[in-house]
FIROZA-334417 format. One record per residue (C-alpha): x, y, z; residue number from 1; residue in one letter. Coordinates in Angstrom, 2 decimals, padded with zeros to 5 digits. Example, Ala and Ser with C-alpha at 12.3 -4.5 7.8 and 13.67 -1.06 7.14 Angstrom:
012.30/-004.50/007.80/1/A
013.67/-001.06/007.14/2/S
END
This chain:
120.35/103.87/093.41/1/X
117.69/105.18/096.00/2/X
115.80/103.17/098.27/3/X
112.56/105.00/099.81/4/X
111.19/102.84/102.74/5/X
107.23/103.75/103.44/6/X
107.45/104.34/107.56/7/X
103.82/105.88/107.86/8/X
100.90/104.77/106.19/9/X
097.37/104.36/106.85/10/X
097.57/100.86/106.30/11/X
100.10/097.51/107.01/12/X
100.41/094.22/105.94/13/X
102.86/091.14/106.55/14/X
105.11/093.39/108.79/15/X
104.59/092.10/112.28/16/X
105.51/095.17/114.59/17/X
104.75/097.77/112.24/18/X
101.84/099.74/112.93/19/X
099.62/101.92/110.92/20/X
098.18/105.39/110.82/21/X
096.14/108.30/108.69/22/X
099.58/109.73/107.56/23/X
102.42/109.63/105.93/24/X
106.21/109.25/105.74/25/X
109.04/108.39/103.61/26/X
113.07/107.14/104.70/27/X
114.79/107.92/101.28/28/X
118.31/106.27/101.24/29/X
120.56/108.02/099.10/30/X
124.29/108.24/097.09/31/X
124.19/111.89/098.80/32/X
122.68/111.14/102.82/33/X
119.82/109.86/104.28/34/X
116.13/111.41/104.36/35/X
112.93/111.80/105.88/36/X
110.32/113.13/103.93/37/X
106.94/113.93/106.40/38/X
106.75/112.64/109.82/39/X
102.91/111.05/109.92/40/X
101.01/111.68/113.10/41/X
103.58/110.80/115.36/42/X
102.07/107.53/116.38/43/X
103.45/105.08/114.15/44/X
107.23/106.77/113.50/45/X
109.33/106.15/115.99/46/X
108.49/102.30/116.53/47/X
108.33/101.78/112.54/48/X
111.63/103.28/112.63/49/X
112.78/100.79/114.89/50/X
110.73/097.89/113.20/51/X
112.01/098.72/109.76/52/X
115.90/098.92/111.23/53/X
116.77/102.85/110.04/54/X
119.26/104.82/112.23/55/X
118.61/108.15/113.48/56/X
121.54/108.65/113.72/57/X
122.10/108.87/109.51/58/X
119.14/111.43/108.88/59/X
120.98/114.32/107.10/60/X
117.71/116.66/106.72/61/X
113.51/116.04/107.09/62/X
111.28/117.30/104.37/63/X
107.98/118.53/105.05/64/X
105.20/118.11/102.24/65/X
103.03/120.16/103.86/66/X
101.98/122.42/107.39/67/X
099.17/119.34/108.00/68/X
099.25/117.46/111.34/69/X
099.31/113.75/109.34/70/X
102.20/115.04/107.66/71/X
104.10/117.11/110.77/72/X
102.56/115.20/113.69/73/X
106.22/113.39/114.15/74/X
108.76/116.04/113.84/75/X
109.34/116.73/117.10/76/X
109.69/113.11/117.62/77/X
111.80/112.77/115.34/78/X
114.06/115.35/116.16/79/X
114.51/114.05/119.77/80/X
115.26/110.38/118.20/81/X
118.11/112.39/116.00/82/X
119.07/114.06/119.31/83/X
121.31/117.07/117.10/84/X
121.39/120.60/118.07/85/X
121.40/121.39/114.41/86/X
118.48/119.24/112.22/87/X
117.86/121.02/108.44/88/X
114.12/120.65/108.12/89/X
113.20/121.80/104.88/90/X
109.51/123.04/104.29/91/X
107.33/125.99/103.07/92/X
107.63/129.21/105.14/93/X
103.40/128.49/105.37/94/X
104.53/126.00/107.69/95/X
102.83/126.87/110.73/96/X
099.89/128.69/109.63/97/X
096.56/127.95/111.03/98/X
094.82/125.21/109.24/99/X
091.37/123.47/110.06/100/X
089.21/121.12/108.44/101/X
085.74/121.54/108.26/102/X
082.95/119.34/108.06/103/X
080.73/119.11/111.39/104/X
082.63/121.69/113.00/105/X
086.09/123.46/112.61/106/X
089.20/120.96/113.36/107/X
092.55/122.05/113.75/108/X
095.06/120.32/111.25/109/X
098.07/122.36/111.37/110/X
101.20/121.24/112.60/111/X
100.68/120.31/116.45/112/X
103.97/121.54/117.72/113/X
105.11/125.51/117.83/114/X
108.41/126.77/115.98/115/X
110.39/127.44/119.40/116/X
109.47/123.87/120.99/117/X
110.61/122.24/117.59/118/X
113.73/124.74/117.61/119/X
114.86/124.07/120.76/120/X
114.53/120.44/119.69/121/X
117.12/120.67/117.39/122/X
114.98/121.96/114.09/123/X
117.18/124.09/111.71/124/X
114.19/125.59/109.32/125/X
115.13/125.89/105.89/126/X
112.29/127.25/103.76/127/X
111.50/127.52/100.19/128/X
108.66/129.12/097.58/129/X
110.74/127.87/094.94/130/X
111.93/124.74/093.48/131/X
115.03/124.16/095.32/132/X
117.74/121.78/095.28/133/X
118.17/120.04/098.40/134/X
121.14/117.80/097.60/135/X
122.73/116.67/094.10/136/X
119.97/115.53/091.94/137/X
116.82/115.35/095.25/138/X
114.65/118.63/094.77/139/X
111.64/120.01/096.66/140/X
109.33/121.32/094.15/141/X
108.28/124.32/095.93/142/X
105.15/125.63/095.06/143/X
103.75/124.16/091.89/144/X
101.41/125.77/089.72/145/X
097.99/125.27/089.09/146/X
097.69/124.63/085.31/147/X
095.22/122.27/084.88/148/X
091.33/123.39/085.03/149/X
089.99/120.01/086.66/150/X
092.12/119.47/089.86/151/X
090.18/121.51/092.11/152/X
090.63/120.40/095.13/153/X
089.23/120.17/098.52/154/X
086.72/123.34/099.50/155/X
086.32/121.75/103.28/156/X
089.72/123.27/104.54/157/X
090.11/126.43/105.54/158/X
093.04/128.79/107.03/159/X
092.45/131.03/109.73/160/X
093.02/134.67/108.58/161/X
092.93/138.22/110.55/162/X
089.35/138.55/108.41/163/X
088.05/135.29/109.43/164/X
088.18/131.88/107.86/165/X
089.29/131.17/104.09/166/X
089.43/128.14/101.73/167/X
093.01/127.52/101.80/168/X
094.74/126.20/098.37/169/X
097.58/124.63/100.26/170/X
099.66/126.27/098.31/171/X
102.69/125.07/100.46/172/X
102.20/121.65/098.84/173/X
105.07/120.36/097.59/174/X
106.94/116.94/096.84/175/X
110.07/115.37/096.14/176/X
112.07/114.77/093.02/177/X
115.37/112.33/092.44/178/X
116.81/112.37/089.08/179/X
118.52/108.72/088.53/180/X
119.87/107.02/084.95/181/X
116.44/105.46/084.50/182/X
114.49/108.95/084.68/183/X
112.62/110.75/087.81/184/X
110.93/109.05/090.97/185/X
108.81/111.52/092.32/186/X
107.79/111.25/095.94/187/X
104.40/112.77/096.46/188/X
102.91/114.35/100.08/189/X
099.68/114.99/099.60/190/X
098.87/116.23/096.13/191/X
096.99/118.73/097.14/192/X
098.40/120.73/093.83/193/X
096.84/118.06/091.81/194/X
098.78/115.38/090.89/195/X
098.78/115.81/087.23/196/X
100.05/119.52/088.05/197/X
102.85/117.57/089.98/198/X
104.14/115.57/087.01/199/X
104.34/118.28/084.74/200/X
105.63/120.64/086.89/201/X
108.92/118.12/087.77/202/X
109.66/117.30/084.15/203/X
109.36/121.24/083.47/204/X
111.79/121.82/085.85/205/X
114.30/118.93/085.81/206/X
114.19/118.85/081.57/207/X
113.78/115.13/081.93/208/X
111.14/113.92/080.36/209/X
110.94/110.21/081.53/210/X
108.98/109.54/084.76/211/X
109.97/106.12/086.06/212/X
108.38/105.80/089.39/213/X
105.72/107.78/091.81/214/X
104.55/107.38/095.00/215/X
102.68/108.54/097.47/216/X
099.12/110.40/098.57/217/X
097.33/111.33/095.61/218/X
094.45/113.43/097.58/219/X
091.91/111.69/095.10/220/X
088.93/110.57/097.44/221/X
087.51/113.67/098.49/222/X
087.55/115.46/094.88/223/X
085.20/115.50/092.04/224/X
084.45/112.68/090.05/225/X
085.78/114.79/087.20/226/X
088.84/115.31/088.77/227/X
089.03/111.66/089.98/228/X
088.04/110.34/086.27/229/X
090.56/112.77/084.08/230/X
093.56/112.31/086.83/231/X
093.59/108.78/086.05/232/X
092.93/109.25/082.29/233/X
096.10/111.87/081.95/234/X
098.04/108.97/083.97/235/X
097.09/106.36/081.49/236/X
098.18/108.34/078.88/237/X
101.75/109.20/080.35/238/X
104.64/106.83/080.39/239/X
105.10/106.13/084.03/240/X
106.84/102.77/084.77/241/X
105.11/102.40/088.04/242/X
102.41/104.15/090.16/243/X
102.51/103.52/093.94/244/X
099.71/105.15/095.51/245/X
099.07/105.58/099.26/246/X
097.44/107.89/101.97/247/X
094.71/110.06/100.83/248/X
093.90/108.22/097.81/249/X
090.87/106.00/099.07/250/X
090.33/102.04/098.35/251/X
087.70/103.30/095.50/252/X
089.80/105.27/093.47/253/X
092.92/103.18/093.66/254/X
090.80/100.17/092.60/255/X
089.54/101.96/089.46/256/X
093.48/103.47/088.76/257/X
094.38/099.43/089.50/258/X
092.36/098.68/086.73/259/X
093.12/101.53/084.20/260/X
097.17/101.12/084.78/261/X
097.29/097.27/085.31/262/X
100.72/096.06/086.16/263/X
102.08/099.34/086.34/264/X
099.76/100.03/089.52/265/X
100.52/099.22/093.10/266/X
100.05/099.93/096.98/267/X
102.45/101.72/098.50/268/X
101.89/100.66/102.26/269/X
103.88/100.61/105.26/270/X
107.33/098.90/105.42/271/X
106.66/098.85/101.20/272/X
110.31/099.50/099.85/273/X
111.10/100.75/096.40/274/X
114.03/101.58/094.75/275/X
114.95/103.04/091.53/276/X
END
């Protein structure tokens, strides 16, 4: 069995001491260690933690979905809390590039800490392009291809480049896979891959062709309403047992997917705990 405790979120309910933020982070309890996939902000982790009753002292490795400050914001707090000279922290070798997002004006939202402060906190980087086994039967998917011609994206973020200012892909996107008996749970980070993309891509590369839970930022409220309306139609049509969206998916969108998936929808908030 895994159990995958939602620490960050941008929104709580009914767990008195929990707090919320725009972020996002996973505790993934496993027959093979302990986990922490993303680290949120920073503001909310370390007393959720706490709250929610998990033990530093049993994280085997941090995943990182993505070089994004709602996603990274925690690591170094993290890593103090673990208090190890030698943390695996597994994430794209993009990690610290130079991201901003721009809308009024040009906002940094790369990962707030540099590699030596982080190393000298204890951070072992492990990186990966690929899909990559982390332990028996969890993968990162790595970079996942763009296949489909309607997830777009965002065009307001941008990476800073020796010629200026680009629209950055996010091609260091990636998420989380555990096979189990009753098919894959897929952890999600951000989607910025497009979530359909996502799906495909993990049954592709695990063989497995039964999807029995997701959850996670879908990265659905700033796209196109044709990306927003044919995302939820290809997850109609796909046999997912349950849907747990969180993050960057927007009260508007998850309200319309609510309706489209019925019972098979549901939040995925902080202190939410699912296991599969």
């Amino acid at each position: 069995m895994v159990k995958a405790t939602v620490i960050c979120e941008n929104t709580v309910f009914s767990n008195l001491g929990a707090i919320a933020e725009h972020g996002w982070a996973v505790h993934l309890e496993t027959g093979h260690g302990n986990f922490l996939f993303d680290t949120g902000q920073g503001k909310a982790l370390v007393n959720n933690m706490n709250v929610f009753n998990k033990k530093w002292s049993d994280i085997s490795g941090i995943m990182l979905s993505h070089h994004h400050c709602d996603h990274t914001g925690g690591l170094l707090s993290a890593l103090e809390e673990i208090n190890q000279s030698h943390v695996p922290v597994y994430a794209h070798p993009h990690l610290f590039k130079k991201g901003y997002l721009v809308r009024k004006d040009y906002r940094y939202i790369g990962i707030p800490h540099s590699k030596e402060t982080l190393e000298d906190a204890g951070a072992h980087f492990v990186y990966n392009r690929d899909f990559v086994e982390i332990a028996p039967n969890i993968y990162l998917t790595g970079e996942v291809p763009r296949t489909s011609d309607y997830e777009i994206g965002d065009t307001d973020i941008v990476v800073e480049t020796k010629d200026g200012y680009a629209i950055d892909p996010v091609e260091d996107d990636q998420s989380v896979i555990i096979r189990t008996e009753n098919g894959l749970f897929i952890i999600l980070g951000c989607s910025h891959a497009g979530m359909i993309n996502i799906l495909n891509y993990a049954k592709a590369m695990t063989g497995e062709s039964r999807i029995h839970t997701v959850i996670g930022g879908t990265h659905l409220w700033t796209v196109s309403e044709e990306q927003k309306s044919k995302t939820i139609e290809a997850l109609v049509e796909m046999d997912i047992e349950r849907i747990g969206v969180s993050h960057c998916t927007g009260f508007e969108v998850s309200s319309r997917m609510a309706l489209a998936l019925g019972n098979r929808f549901f939040h995925c908030n902080v202190g939410m705990v699912v296991e599969v």
